[in-house]
N, C-alpha and C positions, 0 to 999 in steps of 0.2 A: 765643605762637603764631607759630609759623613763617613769614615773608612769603611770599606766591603770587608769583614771577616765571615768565612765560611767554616764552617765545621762536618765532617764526615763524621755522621750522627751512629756510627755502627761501625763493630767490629766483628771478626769470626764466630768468633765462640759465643756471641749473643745466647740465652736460655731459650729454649725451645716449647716455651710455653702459650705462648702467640700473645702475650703481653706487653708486645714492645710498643707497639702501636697508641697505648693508652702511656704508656711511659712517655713518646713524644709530646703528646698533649698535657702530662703533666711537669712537663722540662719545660714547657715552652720559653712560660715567663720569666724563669730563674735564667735561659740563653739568652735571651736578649736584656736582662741586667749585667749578665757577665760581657757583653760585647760584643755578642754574634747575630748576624742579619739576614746570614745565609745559609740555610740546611741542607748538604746532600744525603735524600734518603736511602735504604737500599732496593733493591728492585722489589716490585710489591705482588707480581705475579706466581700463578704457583708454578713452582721447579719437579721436578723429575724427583725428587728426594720427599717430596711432601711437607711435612711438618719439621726434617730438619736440612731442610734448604735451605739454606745462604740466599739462593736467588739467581744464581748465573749460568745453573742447570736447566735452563729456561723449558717449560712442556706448553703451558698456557697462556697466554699474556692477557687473556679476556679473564680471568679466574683469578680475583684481587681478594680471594678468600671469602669464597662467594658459594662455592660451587663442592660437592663431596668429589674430590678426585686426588688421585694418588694417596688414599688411604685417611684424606682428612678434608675437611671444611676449608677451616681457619689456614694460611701459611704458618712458618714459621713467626712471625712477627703479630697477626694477629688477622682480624676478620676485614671486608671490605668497606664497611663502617665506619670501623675503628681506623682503618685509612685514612679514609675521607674527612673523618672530622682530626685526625691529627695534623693534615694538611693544612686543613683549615683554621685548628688552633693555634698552628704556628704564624699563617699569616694573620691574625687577628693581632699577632703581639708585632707585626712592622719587620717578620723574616721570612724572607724569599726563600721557597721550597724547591731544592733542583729533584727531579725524579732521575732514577737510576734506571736508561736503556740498555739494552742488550740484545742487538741484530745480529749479532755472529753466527749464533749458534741454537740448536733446539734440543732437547733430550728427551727418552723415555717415550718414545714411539707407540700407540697402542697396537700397531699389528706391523707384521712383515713385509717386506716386499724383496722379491729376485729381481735383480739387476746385473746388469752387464756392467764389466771397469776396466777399468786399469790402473795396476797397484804403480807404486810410484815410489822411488827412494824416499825414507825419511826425513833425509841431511839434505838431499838435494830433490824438488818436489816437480822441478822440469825432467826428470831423468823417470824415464818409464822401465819397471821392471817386467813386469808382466800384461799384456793386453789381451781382450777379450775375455775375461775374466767373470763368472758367473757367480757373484754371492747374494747371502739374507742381510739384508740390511732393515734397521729399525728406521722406517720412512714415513710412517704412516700414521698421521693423527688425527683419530676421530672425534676428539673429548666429548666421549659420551655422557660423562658426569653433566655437561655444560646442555648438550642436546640440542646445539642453533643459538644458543641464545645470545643474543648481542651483533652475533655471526655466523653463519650456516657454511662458512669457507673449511674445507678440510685439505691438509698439508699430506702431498705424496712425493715419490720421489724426485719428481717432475722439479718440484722446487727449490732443489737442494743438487750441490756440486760434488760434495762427496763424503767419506765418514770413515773412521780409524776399527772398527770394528767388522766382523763377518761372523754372521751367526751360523751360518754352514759350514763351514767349517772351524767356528771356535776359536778364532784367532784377530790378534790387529795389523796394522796396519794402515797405511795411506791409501786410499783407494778411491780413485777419480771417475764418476760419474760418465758414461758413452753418453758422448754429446756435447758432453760439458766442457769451460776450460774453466781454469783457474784466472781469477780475475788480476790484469797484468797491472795496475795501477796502487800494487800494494806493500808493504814491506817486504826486503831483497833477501833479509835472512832466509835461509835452507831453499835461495834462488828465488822462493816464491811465497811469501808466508798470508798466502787467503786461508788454507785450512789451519787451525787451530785446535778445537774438538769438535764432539759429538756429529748431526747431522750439519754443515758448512751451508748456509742461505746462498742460494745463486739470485742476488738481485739483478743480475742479466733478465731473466726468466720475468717476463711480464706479470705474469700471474703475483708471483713471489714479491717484486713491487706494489703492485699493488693490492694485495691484501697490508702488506706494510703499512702503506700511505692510510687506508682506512683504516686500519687498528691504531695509526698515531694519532690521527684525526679523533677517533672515535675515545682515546686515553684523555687528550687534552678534554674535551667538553665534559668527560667526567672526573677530573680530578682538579684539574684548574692549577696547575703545577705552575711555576713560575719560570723554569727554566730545567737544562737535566746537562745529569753528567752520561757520557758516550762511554761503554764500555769497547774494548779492544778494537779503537779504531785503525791500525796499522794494519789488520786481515779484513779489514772491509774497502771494498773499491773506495779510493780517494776521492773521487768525483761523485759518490754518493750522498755523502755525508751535505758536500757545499749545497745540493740540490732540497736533500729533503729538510736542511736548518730552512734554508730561505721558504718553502712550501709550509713551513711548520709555522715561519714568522706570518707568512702571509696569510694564513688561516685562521691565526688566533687573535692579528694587530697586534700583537704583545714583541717587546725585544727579545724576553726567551732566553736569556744571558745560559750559555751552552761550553761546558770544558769536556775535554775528553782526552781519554787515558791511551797515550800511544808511549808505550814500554821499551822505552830506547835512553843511553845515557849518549846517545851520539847527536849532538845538538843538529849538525847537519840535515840527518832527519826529519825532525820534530821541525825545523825550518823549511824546509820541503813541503813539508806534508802543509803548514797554513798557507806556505804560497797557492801550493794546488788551492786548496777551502777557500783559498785570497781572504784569510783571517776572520774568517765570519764566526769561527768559534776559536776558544782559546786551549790550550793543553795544559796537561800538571808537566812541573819543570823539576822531569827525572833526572835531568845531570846533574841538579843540583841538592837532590837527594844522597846521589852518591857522591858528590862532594863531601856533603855533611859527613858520609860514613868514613871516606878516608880521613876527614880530619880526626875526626874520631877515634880510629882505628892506629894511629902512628904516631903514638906514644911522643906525642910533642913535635915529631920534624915534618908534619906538614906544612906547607907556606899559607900560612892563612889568609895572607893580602892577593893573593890570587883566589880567593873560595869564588868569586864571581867570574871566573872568565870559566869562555864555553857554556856558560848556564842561558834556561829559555830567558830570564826576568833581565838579563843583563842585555841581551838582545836583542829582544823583543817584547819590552814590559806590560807590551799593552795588549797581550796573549798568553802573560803566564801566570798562573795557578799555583804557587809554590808550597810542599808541604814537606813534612819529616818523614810520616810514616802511615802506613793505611792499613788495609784488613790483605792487600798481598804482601806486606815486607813484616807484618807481623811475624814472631817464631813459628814454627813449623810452618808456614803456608808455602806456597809455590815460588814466591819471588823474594821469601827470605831475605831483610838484609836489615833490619833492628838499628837503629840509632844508641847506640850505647848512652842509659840515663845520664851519668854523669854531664854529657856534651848535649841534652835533650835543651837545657834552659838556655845556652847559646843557642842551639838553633831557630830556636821559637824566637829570642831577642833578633837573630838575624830576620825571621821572616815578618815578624806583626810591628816592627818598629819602623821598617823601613816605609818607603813611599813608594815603590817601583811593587808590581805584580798586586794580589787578590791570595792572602795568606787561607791555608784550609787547616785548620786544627784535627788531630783525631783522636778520634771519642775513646781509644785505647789511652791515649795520653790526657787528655781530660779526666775519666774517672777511673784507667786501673783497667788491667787485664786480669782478672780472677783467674781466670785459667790458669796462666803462667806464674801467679803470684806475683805481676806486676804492677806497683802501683802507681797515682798521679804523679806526674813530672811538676817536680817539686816547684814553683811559684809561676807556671803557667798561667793559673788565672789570674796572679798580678799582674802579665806580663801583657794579658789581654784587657785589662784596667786600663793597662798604661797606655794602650794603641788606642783604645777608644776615647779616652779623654786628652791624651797628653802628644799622640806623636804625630805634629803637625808643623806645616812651614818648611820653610826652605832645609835642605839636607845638603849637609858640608861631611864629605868619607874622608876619614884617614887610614887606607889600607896600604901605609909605608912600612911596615913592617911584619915579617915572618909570622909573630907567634901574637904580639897585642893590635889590635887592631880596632877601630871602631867607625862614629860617626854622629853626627848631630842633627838636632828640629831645631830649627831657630823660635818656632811657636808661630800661633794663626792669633789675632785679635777676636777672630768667631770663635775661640777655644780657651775661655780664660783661664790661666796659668799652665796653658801649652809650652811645650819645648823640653830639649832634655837632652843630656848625654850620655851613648852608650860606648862600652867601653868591655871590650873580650878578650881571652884571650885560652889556645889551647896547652898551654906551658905554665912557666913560674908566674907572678903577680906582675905587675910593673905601671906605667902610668904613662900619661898622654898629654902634652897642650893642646888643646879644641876648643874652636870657635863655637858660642853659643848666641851672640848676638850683644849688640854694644847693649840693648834696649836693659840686658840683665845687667849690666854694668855695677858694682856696688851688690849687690844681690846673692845668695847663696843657696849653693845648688845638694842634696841630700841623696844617698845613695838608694832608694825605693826596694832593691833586693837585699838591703840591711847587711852589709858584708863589713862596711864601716860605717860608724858612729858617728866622725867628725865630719863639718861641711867643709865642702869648695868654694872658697869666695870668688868672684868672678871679677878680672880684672876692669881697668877702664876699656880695651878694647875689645870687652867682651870675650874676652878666652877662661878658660881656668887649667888647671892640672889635676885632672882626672885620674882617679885609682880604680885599679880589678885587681881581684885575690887570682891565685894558682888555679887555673882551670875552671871558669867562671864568667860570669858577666855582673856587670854595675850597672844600672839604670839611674843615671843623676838627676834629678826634678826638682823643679822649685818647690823653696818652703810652705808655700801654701799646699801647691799638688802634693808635696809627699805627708803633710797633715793632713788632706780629705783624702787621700788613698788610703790611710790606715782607720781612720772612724769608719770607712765605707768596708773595707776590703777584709780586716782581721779579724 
């Protein structure tokens, strides 16, 4: 069976020309020769910001660049066309499109509304500072650009728990809806972490569900997505999420294959939260994010034979998502925390060679973050060569030591000249004895990220002695796979 490689097709600083759109369509085929099957796009509705919306400042969800509002047609990525058919051009080439949701939250209100609250500590969101509380709150969306169309539902404050702003008096703050609670089945951070930003969706609120249910209902039949990723599922009731995947599955007959981003390095967590879902969707494996960083980060005295403990893929493989970096841990962004280049091409070896979790590559690390001056992570795209043709069959870990560490494919007979040794480490160079399989026996194995020249002969019991350079990884392949990886790859 074929490996799932995912790619997060966007980053921050994307150009704000609304040409992305057509970029997808024209990337299609070149991604699925490089090894990718799976596209997370980013959300394709228009945001509060207009034309340069990211997409998480959510105002319309029915306005796929369709509609003249917030000052533009087109989104930031492009028109609702150009959507659709990049959608479509992607699945045309055999890659499953996840859509990018976002139920948290709503921005950029067309009119006012006064409301009764009560303001609420920051740090702690059960602890009431002020009650009865009378402010302007931004509640009220009429999208007039839009005028009914698709939907005649307009959002007031009736539908919403609560909002960090007050236009009366000009100030923020936490400020909890009279009537409302905070929904209890959510992340415990600051006691209570349902609000996040802008206007906070009460899907207690009937109405609020079910305008939702219709607007998913009504996304899926016009786009035909193949599955999505969840934005900030930790501030939305847990027990929503499990309801509206299975509604969503049941609607479309499709599996729907569904990850979602809950922003925690405390694997406890993230393990909580699929029990609640009872694993119907899977999450990105944040602990093992910041793993990556501290290895990174400590100048050689990390334990690298521990990088898997605590992590979702090692606990729960068949639920985790695992990736380096995205459009939050990018620089400057909110979640800040960049994988330092050097240790970018280990962590990529660690995640698309192994067998355990659904690797996501991002698009900053595939082609460059212009903005920052940051360029591709230096043999990625071999690295995704090598997962797609080569990294198959049984997997034997040697993670007996501190600083080198690796692991082996023994190869699949449906993947000719599958198999390979990889071999890491975040300190000086050094070497390994690994099993590869008796079958290589006599056979010689070739370093694929070219760090050395000479082969590994493999013994009769199928082992060799594997080398990595200071700070690096080796990819070993057989003589044939490391001849058709460079006519194909260089």
């Amino acid at each position: 069976m074929e490996n799932k490689t995912m790619i997060q097709f966007f980053e921050w600083y994307l150009p704000d020309n609304g040409l992305y759109w057509e970029r997808c369509s024209a990337q299609a085929r070149s991604l699925k020769e490089a090894g990718i099957n799976m596209v997370w796009l980013p959300p394709a509705y228009k945001g509060a910001g207009g034309r340069s919306s990211v997409g998480y400042d959510v105002y319309d969800v029915y306005d796929l660049g369709e509609f003249d509002q917030k000052e533009t047609v087109p989104t930031k990525y492009g028109t609702k066309d150009a959507y659709l058919k990049a959608v479509h051009d992607l699945q045309e080439q055999g890659i499953q499109v996840l859509a990018d949701i976002v139920l948290n939250q709503m921005m950029g209100a067309d009119e006012l509304e006064e409301v009764v609250v009560q303001e609420v500590a920051p740090e702690n969101r059960e602890e009431e500072i002020r009650d009865d509380v009378v402010i302007q709150a931004w509640t009220k969306f009429n999208f007039p650009g839009r005028n009914g169309k698709y939907s005649d539902y307009r959002w007031t404050a009736n539908n919403f728990s609560g909002t960090d702003w007050d236009e009366k008096g000009k100030r923020g703050g936490i400020f909890k809806f009279q009537g409302k609670e905070w929904h209890v089945d959510t992340d415990q951070e600051n006691a209570n972490y349902d609000y996040l930003m802008g206007v906070d969706l009460d899907m207690d609120c009937p109405e609020t569900a079910a305008a939702v249910e219709n607007w998913s209902k009504w996304y899926l039949d016009t786009v035909h997505m193949d599955g999505y990723r969840l934005d900030a599922v930790k501030h939305i009731d847990f027990n929503f999420y499990r309801e509206w995947i299975q509604k969503m599955r049941d609607y479309s007959g499709k599996e729907l294959f569904t990850v979602g981003e809950y922003w925690s390095a405390e694997l406890p967590r993230l393990l909580h939260y699929l029990d609640t879902v009872e694993n119907r969707i899977s999450l990105f494996d944040v602990p093992l994010h910041f793993a990556f960083l501290t290895a990174a980060t400590s100048n050689g005295q990390f334990d690298l034979g521990s990088l898997f403990n605590n992590t979702l893929v090692k606990e729960r493989p068949q639920c985790a998502v695992t990736f380096v970096d995205n459009h939050d841990t990018q620089p400057g962004q909110a979640l800040a925390s960049f994988i330092p280049q050097w240790f970018k091409p280990i962590a990529y070896a660690f995640i698309l060679l192994r067998k355990d979790g659904i690797p996501c590559v991002f698009y900053g690390d595939f082609y460059g973050i212009p903005h920052d001056g940051i360029p591709p992570v230096t043999g990625l795209k071999k690295l995704l060569r090598l997962r797609r043709d080569y990294a198959y069959g049984e997997q034997n870990d040697y993670f007996d030591d501190a600083s080198v560490v690796g692991f082996t494919r023994e190869g699949s007979e449906e993947y000719p000249d599958s198999g390979m040794a990889v071999l890491m480490t975040d300190a000086s160079e050094g070497s390994k004895k690994m099993k590869v399989g008796q079958h290589f026996a006599g056979g010689q194995f070739f370093d694929a990220m070219q760090h050395f020249s000479n082969p590994v002969v493999i013994d009769e019991n199928g082992e060799g002695d594997f080398l990595v350079s200071g700070g690096s990884v080796s990819v070993w392949v057989t003589e044939a796979a490391y001849q058709k990886l460079y006519i194909e790859v260089e």
